[in-house]
C-alpha positions in Angstrom: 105.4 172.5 114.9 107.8 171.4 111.8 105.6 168.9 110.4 107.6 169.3 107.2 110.5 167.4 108.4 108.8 164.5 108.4 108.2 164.3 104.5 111.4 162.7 103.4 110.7 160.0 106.2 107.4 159.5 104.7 108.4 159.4 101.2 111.0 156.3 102.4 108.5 153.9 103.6 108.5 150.9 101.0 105.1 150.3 99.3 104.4 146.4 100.1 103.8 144.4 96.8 102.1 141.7 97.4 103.6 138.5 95.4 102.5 137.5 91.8 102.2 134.4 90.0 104.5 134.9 87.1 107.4 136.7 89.3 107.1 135.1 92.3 104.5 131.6 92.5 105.6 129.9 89.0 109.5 129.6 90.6 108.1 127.9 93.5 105.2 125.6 91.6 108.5 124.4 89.1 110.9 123.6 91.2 108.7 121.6 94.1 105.4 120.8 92.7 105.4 120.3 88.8 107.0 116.5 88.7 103.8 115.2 89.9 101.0 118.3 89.1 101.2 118.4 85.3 99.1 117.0 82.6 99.4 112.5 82.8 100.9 112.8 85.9 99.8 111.2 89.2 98.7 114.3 91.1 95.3 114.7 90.2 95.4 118.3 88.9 98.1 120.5 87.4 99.7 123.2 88.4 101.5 124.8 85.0 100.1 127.8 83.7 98.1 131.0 85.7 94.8 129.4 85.0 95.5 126.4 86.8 97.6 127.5 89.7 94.3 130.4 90.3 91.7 128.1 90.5 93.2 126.3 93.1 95.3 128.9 94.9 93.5 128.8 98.7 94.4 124.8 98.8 97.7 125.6 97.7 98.2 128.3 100.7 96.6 125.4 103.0 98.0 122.6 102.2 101.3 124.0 101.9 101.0 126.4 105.1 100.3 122.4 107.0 103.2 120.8 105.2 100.9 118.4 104.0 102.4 119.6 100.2 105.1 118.9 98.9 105.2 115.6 100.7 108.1 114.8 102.7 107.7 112.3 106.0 110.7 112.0 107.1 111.6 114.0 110.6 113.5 116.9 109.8 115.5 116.6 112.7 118.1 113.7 111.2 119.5 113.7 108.1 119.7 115.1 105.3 118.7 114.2 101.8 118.9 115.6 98.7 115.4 115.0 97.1 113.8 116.6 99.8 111.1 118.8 98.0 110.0 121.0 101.7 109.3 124.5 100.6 111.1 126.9 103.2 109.3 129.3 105.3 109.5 131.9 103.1 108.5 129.9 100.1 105.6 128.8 102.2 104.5 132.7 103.2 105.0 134.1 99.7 102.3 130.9 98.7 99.9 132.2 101.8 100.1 135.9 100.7 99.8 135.3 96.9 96.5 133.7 97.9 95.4 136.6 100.5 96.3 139.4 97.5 93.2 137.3 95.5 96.2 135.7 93.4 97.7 138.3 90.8 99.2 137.0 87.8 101.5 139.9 87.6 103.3 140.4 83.9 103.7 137.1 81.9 107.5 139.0 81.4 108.6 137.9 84.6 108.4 134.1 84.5 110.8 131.7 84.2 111.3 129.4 81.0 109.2 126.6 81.1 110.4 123.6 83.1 111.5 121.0 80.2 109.6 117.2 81.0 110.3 114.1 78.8 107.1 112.6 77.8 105.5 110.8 80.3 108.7 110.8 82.2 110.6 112.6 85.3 114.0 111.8 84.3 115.2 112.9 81.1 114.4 111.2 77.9 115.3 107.8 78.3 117.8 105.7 75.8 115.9 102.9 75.6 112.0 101.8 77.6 111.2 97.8 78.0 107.5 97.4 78.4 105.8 94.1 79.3 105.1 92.8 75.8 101.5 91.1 76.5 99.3 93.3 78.6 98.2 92.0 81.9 94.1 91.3 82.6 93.2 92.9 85.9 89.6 91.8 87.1 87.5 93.8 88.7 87.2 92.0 91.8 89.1 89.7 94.2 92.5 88.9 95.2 95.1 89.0 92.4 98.7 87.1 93.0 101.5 88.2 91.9 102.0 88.8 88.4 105.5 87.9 86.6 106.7 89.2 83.4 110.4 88.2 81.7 111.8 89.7 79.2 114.8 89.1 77.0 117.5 92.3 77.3 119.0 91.4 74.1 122.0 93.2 75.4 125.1 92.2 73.9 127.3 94.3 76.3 127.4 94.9 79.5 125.1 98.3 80.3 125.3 100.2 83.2 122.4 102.5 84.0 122.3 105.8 85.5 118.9 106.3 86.1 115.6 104.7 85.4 111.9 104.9 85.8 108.5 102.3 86.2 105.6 103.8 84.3 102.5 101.6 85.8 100.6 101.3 82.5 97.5 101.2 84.9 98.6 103.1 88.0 95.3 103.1 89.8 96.0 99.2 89.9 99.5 98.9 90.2 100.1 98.3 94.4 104.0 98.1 93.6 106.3 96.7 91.2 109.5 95.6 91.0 112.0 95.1 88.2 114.9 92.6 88.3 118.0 91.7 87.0 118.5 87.9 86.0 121.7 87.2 84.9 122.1 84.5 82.2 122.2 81.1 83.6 120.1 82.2 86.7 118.5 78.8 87.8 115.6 81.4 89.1 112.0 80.8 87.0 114.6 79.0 84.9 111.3 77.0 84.0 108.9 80.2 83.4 107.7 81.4 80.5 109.1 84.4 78.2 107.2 87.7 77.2 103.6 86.7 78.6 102.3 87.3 81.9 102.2 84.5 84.7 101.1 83.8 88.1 102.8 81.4 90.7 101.7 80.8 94.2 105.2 79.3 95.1 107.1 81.3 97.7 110.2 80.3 95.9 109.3 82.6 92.6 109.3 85.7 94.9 112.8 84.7 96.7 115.8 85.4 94.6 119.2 86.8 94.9 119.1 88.8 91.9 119.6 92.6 91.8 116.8 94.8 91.9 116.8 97.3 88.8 114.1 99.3 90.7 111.2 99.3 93.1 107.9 101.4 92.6 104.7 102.1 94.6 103.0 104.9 94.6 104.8 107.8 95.0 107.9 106.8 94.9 111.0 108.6 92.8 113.0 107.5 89.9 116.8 106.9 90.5 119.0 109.0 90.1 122.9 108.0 90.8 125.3 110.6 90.7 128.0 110.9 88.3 130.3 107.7 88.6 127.8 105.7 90.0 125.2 103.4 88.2 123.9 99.7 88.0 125.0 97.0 86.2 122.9 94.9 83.2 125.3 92.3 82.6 125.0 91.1 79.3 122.5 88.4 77.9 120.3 89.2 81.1 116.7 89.4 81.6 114.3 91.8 83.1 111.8 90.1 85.3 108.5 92.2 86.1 107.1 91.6 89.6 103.8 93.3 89.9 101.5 93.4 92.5 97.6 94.4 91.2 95.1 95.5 93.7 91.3 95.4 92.1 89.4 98.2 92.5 86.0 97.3 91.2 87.4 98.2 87.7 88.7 95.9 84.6 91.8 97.0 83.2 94.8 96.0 81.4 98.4 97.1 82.1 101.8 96.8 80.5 104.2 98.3 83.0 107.6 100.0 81.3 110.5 100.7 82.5 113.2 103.8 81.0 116.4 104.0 80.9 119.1 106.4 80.9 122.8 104.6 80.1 126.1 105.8 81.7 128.7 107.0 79.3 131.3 105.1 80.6 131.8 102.2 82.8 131.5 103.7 86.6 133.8 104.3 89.2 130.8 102.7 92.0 128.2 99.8 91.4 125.2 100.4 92.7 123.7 97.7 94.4 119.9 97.4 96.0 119.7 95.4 99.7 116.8 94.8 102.2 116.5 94.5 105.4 113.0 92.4 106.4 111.1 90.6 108.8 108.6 88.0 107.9 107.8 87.0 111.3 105.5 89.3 112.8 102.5 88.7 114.4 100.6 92.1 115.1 97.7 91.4 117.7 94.0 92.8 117.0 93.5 96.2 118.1 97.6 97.0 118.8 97.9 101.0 118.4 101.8 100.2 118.9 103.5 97.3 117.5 107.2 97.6 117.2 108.8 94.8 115.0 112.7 95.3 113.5 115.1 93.9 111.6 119.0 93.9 111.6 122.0 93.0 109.5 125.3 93.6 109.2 126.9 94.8 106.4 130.1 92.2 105.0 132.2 94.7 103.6 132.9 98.3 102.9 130.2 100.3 101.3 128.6 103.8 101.1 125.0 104.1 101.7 122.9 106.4 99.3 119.5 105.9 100.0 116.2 104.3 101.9 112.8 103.1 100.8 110.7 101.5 103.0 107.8 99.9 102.4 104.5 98.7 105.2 101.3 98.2 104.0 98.0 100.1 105.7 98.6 99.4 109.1 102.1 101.4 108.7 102.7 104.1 111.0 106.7 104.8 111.6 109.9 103.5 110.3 113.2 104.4 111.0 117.0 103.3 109.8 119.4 103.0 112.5 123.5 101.9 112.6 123.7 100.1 116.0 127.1 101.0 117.4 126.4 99.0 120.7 123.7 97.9 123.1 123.3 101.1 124.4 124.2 103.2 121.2 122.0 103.6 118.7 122.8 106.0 115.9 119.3 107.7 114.0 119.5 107.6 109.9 116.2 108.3 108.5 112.6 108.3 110.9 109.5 108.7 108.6 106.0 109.4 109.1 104.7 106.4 107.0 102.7 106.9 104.3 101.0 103.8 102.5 99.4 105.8 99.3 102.8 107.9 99.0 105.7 105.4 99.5 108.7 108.0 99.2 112.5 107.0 98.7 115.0 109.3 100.5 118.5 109.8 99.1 121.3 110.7 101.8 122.6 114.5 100.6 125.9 113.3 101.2 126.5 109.5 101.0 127.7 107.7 104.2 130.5 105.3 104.6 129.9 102.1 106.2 132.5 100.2 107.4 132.9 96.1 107.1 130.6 95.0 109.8 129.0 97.9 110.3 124.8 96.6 112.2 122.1 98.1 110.4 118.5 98.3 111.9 115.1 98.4 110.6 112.4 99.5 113.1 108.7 99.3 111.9 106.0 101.0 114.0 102.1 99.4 113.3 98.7 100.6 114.1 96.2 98.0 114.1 93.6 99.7 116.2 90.3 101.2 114.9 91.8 104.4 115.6 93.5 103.6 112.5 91.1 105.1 109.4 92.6 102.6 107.4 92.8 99.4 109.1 91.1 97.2 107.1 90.2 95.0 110.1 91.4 95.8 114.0 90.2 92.7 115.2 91.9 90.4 113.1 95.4 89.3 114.1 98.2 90.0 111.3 100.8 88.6 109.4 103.2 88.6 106.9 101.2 88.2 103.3 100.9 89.9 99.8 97.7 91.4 99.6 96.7 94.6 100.9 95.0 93.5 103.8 98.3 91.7 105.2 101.4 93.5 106.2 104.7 93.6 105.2 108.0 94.7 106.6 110.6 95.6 104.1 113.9 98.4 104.4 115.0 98.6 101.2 118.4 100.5 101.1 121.2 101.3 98.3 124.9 100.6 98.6 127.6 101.9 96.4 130.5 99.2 96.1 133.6 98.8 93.7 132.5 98.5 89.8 133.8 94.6 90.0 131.7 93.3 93.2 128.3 91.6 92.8 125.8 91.0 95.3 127.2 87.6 95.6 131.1 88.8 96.4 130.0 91.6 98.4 128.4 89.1 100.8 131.3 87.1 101.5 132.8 88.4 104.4 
């Protein structure tokens, strides 16, 4: 027997290493999981340097091993969007085999440069933040109506912004919020107040035709246009802050901001922000199924960017649709709703709608007990603001030319 033959065959076999934080986790942690685990941020520990990533390396392998982190709801199956933060398989078994191997930090010479953050922001250091200038009382307890904020721009020019970024001064109270645009000589809370907090109960206050700046709940991203694209501050406008407190048994006070990152140069595309909604629901007690939609058609030529939808707790699906005919429905975006992380989704490519072009809107609610959230499956519900009501509300963002406003894009 020539058991020496078998040496060099022996001597090939590759000696398995398992993976190391520095080399192999610290790539992964940056690039999916660091915009929301690091120090002020809304995850609720970080995951920066060896210390903290060890500690909690089995939930890491767990959670990401169920695709429960990095969050992503929408079905994988259609579309495809640029800010999805999925780990791939392989990112997801180095994660599960770091943690096996008892989590080796490996040599400290293998990392990557540390990921640069603005302070207290995920975009880039803004050029210029508005906050609410009088902070906002939140009580402890009870319903809290909308809260309205304007402030004076003080722009003298025309701006048109890039990206930008709500920072909830108290996020644990802050349900959503929304920053508009009023442009000078907007009849709209042409009666209000300026830089001090107010509430109104009239329907009217909440209906306007104004652009949206941005939308924020929990969760949600930043925007971030693409090169050419931005929206527009005309100049002399306002920015009116629409915020919607929830009390959690807590005082607090908030001053919501808002930073912003200019473009260079006047765009080649406007940006514009558009809904699709339904107010007219009426979900009966103890429904495990409602379906409610919406549709609209869009005027004239545009490309769409990106989707944010937004349900309250009895939330279960939504999905964007183009309606080609009766029988011809065409699948944009179908999400796994998530009330306590409401997540935008930006098309990787932009689409091109065509002048006329149906749109759909298709909520899916679960009002049965079934339902860990429900806050009541015997009641019937509606339309309302608070918590405990629904809502229905596609938000979506169109890319038109530089010159059209929301008012000339809508005449057909």
């Amino acid at each position: 027997m020539r058991f020496a033959s078998l040496a060099p065959w022996l001597l090939a076999v590759p000696v398995y290493a398992a993976p190391s934080f520095y080399k192999d986790v610290l790539p992964i942690l940056q690039g999916h999981c660091q915009s929301c685990h690091r120090a002020g941020e809304i995850a609720p520990m970080p995951l920066v340097s060896y210390q903290d990533a060890r500690k909690w390396n089995a939930a890491i392998a767990r959670r990401t091993s169920a695709r429960e982190m990095p969050p992503w709801f929408a079905d994988p199956k259609i579309g495809h969007f640029s800010n999805d933060p999925s780990l791939t398989p392989s990112q997801i078994a180095t994660l599960a085999d770091w943690s096996r191997a008892g989590a080796p930090a490996g040599n400290p010479a293998d990392s990557p440069p540390p990921r640069q953050w603005a302070a207290g922001y995920v975009i880039p250091s803004p050029d210029l933040v508005v906050t609410m200038p009088k902070p906002v009382a939140i009580p402890a307890r009870g319903d809290v109506d909308y809260t309205y904020e304007i402030v004076h721009t003080g722009f003298t020019e025309d701006r048109w912004v890039r990206m930008s970024e709500i920072r909830p001064g108290s996020r644990a109270h802050v349900h959503h919020a929304v920053v508009y645009i009023r442009p000078p000589g907007s009849a709209w809370l042409a009666q209000s107040p300026v830089g001090v907090p107010f509430i109104s109960v009239s329907m009217a206050d909440s209906m306007t035709t104004s652009d949206i700046l941005l939308v924020y709940a929990p969760g949600s991203s930043p925007d971030e246009w693409p090169e050419g694209m931005a929206k527009l501050i005309p100049r002399g406008s306002d920015l009116v802050f629409q915020l919607h407190y929830t009390a959690n048994g807590k005082p607090a006070t908030d001053r919501t901001a808002i930073g912003m990152i200019f473009a260079k140069a006047p765009p080649a595309k406007r940006v514009m922000t558009l809904q699709l909604t339904n107010s007219h629901f009426r979900i009966p007690p103890g429904d495990p199924s409602y379906r409610a939609e919406a549709r609209g058609t869009i005027p004239n030529d545009a490309l769409l960017l990106s989707f944010f939808p937004h349900l309250h707790l009895r939330g279960k699906e939504f999905e964007y649709n183009i309606v080609h005919s009766p029988t011809s429905i065409e699948p944009l975006l179908d999400v796994h709703y998530n009330f306590f992380w409401q997540l935008s989704y930006r098309l990787a490519e932009p689409r091109f709608l065509k002048g006329g072009t149906e749109l759909q809107a298709v909520a899916i609610f679960d009002n049965s007990a079934k339902n860990p959230h429900n806050p009541d499956p015997r009641a019937e519900v509606v339309w309302g603001d608070q918590t405990r009501d629904e809502m229905m509300v596609g938000f979506f963002d169109v890319a038109v030319e530089p010159n059209v406003d929301k008012l000339r894009f809508f005449q057909r």
